[in-house]
C-alpha angles and dihedrals in degrees: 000000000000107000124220128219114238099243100053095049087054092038092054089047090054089064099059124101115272091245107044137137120253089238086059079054103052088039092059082040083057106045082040094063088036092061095047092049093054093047084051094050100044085045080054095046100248094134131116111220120249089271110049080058092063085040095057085041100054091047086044087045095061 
């Protein structure tokens, strides 16, 4: 599992409208997740180029 820090999950809350679902809220707490783990990875180098992405969704498009 990606950990959070504190202040950008609540941060990212405080955005949310003042009336919201929790399930609004999980969803933000996700992509949120989502977003900081594919910054780490590309910081990392686990990333494809540009090209090798066309590449994967031609094959995927047939």
């Amino acid at each position: 599992m990606f950990a959070l820090d504190k202040k950008k999950i609540i941060d990212s809350l405080r955005d949310l409208p003042e009336k919201t679902t929790l399930e609004e809220a999980m969803e933000r707490l996700y992509l949120l997740a989502k977003i900081e783990k594919g910054i780490k990875q590309a910081d990392e180098g686990q990333c494809i180029s540009h090209e090798e992405a066309k590449e994967k969704m031609e094959k995927w498009l047939k």
